[in-house]
C-alpha positions in Angstrom: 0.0 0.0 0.0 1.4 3.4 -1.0 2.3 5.3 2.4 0.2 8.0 1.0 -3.0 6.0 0.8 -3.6 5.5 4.4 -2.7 8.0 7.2 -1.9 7.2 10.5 -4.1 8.0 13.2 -2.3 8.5 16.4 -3.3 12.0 17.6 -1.4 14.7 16.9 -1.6 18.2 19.4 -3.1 21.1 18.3 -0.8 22.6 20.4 2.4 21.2 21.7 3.7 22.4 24.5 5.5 19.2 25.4 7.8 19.9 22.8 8.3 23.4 24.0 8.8 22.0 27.3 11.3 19.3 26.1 13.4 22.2 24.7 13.3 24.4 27.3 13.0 22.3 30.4 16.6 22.4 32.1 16.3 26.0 31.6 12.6 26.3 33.2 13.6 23.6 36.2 16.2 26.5 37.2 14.8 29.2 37.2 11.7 27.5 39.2 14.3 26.5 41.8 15.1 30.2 42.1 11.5 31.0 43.0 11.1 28.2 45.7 14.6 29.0 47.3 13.9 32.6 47.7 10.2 31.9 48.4 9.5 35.9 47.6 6.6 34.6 45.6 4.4 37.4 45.1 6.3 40.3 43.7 9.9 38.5 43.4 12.3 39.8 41.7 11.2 37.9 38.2 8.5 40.3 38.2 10.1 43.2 37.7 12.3 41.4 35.4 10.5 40.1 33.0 8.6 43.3 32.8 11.4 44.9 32.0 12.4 42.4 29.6 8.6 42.4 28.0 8.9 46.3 27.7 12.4 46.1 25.8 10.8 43.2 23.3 7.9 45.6 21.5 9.8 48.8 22.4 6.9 49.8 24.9 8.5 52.0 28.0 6.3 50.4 30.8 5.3 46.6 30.8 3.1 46.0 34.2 1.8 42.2 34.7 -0.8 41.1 36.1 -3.2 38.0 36.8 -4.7 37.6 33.3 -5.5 39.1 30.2 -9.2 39.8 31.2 -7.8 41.6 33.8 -5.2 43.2 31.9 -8.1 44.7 29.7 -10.3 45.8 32.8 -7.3 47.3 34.5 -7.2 50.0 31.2 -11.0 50.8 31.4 -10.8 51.3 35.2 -7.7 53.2 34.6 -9.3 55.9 32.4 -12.4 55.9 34.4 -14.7 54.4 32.0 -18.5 53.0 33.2 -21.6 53.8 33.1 -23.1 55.4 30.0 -20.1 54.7 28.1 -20.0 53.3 24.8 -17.2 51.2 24.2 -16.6 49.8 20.6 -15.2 46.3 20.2 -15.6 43.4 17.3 -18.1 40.7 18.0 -16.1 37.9 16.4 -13.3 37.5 19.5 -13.2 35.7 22.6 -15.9 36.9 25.1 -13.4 38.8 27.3 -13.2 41.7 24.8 -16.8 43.0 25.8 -17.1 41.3 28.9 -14.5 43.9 30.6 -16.8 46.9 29.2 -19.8 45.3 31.2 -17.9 44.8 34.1 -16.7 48.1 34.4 -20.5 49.9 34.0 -19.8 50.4 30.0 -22.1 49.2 27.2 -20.3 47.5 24.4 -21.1 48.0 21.1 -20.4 45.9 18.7 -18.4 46.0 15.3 -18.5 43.9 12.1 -15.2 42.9 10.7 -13.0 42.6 7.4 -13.8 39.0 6.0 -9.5 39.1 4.4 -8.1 39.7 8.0 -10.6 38.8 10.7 -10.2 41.8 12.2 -12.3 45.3 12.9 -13.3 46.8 9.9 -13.0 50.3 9.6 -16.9 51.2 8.0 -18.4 49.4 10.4 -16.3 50.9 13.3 -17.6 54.3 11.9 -21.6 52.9 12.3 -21.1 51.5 15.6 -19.5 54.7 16.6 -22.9 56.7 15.0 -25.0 53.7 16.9 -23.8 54.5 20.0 -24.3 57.9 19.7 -28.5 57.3 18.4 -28.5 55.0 21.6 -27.4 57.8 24.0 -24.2 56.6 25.1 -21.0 58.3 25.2 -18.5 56.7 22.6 -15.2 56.7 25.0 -13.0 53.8 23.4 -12.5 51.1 21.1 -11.1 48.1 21.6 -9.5 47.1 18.3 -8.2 43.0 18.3 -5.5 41.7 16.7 -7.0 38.1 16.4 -5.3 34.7 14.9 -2.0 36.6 15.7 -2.6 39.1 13.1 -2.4 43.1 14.2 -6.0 44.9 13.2 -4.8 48.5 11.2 -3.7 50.8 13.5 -3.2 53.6 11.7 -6.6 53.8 10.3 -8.2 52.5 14.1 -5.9 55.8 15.4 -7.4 58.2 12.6 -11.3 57.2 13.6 -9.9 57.5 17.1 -8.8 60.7 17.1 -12.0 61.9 15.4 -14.3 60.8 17.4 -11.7 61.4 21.1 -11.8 57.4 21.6 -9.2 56.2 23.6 -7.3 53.1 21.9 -6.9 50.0 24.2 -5.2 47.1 21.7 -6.5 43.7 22.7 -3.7 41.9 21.8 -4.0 38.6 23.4 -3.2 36.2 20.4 -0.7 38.6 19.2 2.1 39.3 21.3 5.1 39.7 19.2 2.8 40.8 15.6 4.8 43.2 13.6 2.6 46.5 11.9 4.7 48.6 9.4 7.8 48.1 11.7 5.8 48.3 14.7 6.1 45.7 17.5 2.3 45.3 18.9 2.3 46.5 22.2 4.2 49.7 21.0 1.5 51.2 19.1 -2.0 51.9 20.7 -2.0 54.2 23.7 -2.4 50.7 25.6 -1.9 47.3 24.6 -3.5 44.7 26.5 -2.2 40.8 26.5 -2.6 37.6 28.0 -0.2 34.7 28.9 -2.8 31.8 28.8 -1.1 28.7 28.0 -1.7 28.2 24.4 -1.4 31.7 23.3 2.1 32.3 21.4 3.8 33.6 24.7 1.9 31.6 26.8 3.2 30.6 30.5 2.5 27.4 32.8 -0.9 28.9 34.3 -3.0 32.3 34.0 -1.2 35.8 33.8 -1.5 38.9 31.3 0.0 42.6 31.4 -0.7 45.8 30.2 2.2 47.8 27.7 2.3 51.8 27.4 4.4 54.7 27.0 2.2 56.7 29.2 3.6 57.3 32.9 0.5 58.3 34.4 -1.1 55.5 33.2 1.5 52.8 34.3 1.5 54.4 37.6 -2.3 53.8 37.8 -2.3 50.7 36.9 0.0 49.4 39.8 -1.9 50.6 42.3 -5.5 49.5 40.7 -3.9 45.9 40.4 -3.0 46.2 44.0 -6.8 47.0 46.0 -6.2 51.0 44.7 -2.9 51.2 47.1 -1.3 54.8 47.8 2.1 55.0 49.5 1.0 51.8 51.0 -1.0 48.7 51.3 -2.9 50.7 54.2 -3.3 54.1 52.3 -5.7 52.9 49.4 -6.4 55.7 47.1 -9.4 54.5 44.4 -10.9 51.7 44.5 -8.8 48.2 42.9 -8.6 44.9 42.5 -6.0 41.8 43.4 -4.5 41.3 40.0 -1.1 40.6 40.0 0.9 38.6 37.9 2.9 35.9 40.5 6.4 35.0 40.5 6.4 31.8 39.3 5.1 32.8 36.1 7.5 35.3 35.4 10.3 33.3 35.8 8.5 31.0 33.5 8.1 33.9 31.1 11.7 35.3 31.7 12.9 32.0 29.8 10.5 31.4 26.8 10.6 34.8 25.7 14.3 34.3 25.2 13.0 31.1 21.9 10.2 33.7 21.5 12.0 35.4 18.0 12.6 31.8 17.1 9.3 30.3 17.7 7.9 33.6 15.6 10.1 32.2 12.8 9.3 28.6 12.5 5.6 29.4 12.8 5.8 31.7 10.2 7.3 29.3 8.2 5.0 26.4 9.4 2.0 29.0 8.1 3.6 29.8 4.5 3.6 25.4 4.2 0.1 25.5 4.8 -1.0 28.5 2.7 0.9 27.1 -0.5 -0.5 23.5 0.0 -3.9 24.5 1.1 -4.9 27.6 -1.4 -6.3 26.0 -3.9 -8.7 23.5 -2.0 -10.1 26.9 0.8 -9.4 30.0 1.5 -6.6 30.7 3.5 -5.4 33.3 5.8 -3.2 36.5 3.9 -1.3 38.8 5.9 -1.2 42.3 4.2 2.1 43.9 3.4 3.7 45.4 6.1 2.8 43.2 8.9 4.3 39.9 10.6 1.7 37.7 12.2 2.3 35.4 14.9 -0.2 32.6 14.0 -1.7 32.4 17.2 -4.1 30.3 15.3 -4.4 29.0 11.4 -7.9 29.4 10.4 -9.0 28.5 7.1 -12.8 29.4 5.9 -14.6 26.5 3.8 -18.0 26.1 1.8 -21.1 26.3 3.8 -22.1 22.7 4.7 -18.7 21.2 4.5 -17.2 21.8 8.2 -19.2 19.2 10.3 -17.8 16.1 7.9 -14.8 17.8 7.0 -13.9 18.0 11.0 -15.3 14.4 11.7 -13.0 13.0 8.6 -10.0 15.0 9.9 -11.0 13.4 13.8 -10.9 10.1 12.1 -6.7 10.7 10.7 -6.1 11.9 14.2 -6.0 15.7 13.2 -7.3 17.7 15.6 -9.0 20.7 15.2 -11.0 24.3 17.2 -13.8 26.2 15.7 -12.7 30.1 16.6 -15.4 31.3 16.5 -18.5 29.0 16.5 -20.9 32.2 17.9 -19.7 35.8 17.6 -20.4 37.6 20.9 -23.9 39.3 19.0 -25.6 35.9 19.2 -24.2 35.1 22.7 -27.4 34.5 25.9 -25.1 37.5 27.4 -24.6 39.4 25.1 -27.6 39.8 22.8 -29.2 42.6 24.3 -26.3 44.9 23.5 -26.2 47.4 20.4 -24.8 45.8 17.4 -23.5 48.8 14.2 -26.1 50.1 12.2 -26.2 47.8 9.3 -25.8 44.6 11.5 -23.1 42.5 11.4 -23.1 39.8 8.2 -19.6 39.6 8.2 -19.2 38.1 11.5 -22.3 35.9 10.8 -20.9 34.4 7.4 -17.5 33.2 9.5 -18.6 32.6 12.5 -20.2 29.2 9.5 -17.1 28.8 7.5 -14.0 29.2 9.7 -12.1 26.1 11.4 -8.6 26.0 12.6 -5.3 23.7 11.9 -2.6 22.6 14.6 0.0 25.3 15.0 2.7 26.3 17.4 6.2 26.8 16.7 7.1 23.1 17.0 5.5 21.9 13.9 7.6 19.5 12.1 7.1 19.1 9.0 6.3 15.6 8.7 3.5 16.2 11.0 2.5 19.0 9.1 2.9 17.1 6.0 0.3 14.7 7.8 -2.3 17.0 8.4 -1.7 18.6 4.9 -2.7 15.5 3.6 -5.9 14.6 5.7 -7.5 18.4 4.7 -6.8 17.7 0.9 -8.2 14.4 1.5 -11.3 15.9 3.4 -12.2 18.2 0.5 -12.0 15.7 -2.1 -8.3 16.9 -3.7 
């Protein structure tokens, strides 16, 4: 039998952190050790550290962690005193902590269709939900552009609207730590740049953590005492009202050590992304990048026919493939979200995807004999 005609089927990860793990584990035991022999595991030294270190990566001037992205995102809006009878403007095709942190705070999201090429906000319909907001009463105060599947949203033209309408730019930029944007580093380029260190995202540590990037002192300064209960001079003198959110110890010195293969992990998934696009173009649509930007692939979504996803993910589950819908519901059609203000115009872009899209393993240890693997199994799927 040609070793062609039958693949194998033990499962491959979508995402392999093992492999990570195996690469970087002598490295990761030590500096763990460091933690539990100083024992200064709330605010150790890592902290600090890798903060610094995060800052220096994008070209940001303040990095400040803290427990999650979610959190990282609230922080911001609390930050710039944002709540009730706010408007703030966010995509409805992203994970549910983009607008969640809006309600949280008192705010009223509002949401935004997006560009069917990128996946990410699109600039008309950033312009309607702005005017929607406005017909609704509420006071447009910021947008919450996300750079999703790794790729940045466009900045420029999110800045332009921005500065229009006196929006305040917080960059959700959870999947896309380490994204490039004519030149740009994300997390050096909106006002504030929000990310998370989940596990499976590209800089991803061994539990939850996230932290905020800005140039703006005031801000920074805020933000370490909101993510410590409001603190003044001291834990005893709070001055506003915080939270607990701060990123421990042990992740950073997690952190501290995989964003040294970070720039190398970037690479191989970019290459790892170009296999896929010039073996899988002419059977779906795959993801483009537009000129001037590096994305890092926090995800490889390809779009297919309508119909074809439920067999083509059940045929793939049978070679051992694994795959994710991202996402299956955009937020508009979500029990808690559906009572929220969508742009005028509705949002048929998010609708259309939210049918077609599925995703592929990826993470920067794809070899390519896997890859090859999988490769195989989607061509098979759709009948190439």
């Amino acid at each position: 039998m040609n070793q062609h005609a039958r693949l194998s089927t033990v499962a491959i990860p979508f995402i392999d952190l093992a492999a990570q793990r195996r690469r970087l584990g002598s490295a990761l035991d030590r500096a763990l050790a460091r933690v539990t022999e100083h024992c200064q595991f709330i605010n150790g030294p890592e902290v600090a550290a890798f903060e610094q270190a995060l800052a220096s990566f994008c070209g940001a001037r303040h990095a400040v962690g803290c427990a999650s992205g979610t959190d990282a995102l609230m922080l911001v809006l609390m930050a710039k005193g944002i709540g009730p009878g706010d408007a703030v403007i966010c995509p409805s095709f992203t994970f549910c902590a983009t607008a969640e942190v809006a309600v949280l705070v008192g705010a009223t999201p509002v949401f935004a269709d997006i560009d069917p090429e990128t996946f990410n906000i699109d600039m008309a319909s950033l312009r309607a939900a702005i005017a929607t907001a406005k017909a609704r009463g509420l006071r447009p105060r910021a947008v919450i552009p996300v750079d999703l599947f790794g790729l940045s949203a466009d900045h420029d033209a999110i800045a332009e609207i921005a500065a229009e309408e006196g929006l305040f730019v917080l960059d959700d930029a959870a999947q896309a730590f380490g994204a490039t944007y004519k030149g740009r580093t994300v997390g050096s380029i909106a006002p504030a740049t929000a990310t998370s260190f989940f596990p499976a995202k590209p800089l991803g540590g061994y539990g939850d953590g996230g932290a905020v990037l800005t140039d703006d002192d005031e801000l920074k300064d805020t933000l370490l005492s909101l993510r410590v209960h409001g603190q003044g001079s001291d834990k005893y003198d709070n001055v506003r009202i915080g939270m607990t959110s701060r990123l421990d110890t042990m992740q950073a010195a997690v952190l501290i050590e995989k964003l040294k293969v970070f720039p190398e992990e970037i690479e191989t998934r970019n290459r790892a992304a170009r296999r896929y696009g010039e073996a899988l173009s002419d059977v779906c649509i795959v993801p483009q990048v537009p000129d001037g930007m590096v994305s890092v692939w926090a995800q490889y979504t390809i779009r297919l026919k309508g119909g074809q996803r439920d067999g083509f993910v059940a045929a793939l589950k049978e070679d051992g493939v694994p795959t994710a819908i991202y996402y299956p519901k955009p937020l508009h059609r979500q029990t808690a979200y559906q009572a929220f203000p969508v742009a005028d115009g509705g949002l048929p872009v998010s609708d259309r995807l939210a049918e077609e899209v599925i995703a592929l393993p990826m993470h920067g240890y794809l070899e390519e004999a896997t890859q090859d693997r999988i490769i195989a199994s989607v061509r098979k799927a759709l009948g190439a």
